[in-house]
C-alpha positions as CSV (number, residue, x, y, z in Angstrom):
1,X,9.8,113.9,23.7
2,X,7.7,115.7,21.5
3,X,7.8,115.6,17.6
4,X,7.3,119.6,16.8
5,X,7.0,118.8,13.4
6,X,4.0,117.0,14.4
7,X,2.2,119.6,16.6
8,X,-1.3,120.5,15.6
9,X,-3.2,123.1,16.6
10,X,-6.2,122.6,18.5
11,X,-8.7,125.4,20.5
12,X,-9.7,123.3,23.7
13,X,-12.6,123.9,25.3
14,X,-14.1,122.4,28.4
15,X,-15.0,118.7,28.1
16,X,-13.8,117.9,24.5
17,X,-12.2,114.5,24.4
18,X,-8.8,114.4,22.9
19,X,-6.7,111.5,21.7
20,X,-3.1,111.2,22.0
21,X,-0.9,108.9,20.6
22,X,-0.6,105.2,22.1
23,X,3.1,105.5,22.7
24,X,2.3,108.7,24.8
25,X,3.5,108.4,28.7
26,X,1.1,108.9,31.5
27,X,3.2,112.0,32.7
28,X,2.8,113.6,29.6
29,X,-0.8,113.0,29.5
30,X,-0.6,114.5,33.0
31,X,1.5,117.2,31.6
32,X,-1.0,118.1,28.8
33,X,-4.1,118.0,30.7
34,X,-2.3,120.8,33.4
35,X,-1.2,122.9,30.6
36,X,-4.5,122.5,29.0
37,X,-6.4,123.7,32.5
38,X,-3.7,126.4,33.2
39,X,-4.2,128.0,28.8
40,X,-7.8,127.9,28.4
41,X,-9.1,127.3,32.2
42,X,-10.3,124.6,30.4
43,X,-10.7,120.3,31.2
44,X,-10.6,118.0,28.5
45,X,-10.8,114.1,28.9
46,X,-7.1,112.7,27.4
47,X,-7.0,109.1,26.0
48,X,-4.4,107.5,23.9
49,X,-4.9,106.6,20.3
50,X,-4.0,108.9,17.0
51,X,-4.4,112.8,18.5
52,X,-7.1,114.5,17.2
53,X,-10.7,116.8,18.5
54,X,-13.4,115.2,17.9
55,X,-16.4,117.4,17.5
56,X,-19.7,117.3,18.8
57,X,-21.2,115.6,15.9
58,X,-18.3,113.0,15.6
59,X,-19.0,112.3,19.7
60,X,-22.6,111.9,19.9
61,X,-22.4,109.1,16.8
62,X,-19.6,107.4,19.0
63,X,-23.0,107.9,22.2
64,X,-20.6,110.1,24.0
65,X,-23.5,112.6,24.2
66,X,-22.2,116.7,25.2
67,X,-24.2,118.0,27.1
């Protein structure tokens, strides 16, 4: 279930890496990845740790270079 209180808001665009809580289910990964295509016709890579975007910047330190 999803903690509103916790909601951020985030402007997806296509490719950004996002990170989604470890207790997160696969389906809801699923889920968010579907929504996330179907709201900004956008595809973003969804991996489970504490959710936040990282930017550009924050990516290509990590050598997950954007192209």
């Amino acid at each position: 279930m999803i903690d509103f209180e916790a909601v951020k808001k985030l402007r997806v665009r296509d490719g950004d890496l996002l990170v989604v809580p470890e207790s997160t289910d696969q389906e809801d990964m699923v889920r968010l990845a579907e929504c996330i295509q179907l709201m900004n016709n956008a595809r973003a890579v969804i991996v489970r740790g504490p959710l936040k975007l990282l930017d550009d910047t924050t990516m290509n330190k990590l050598g997950w270079y954007r192209a």
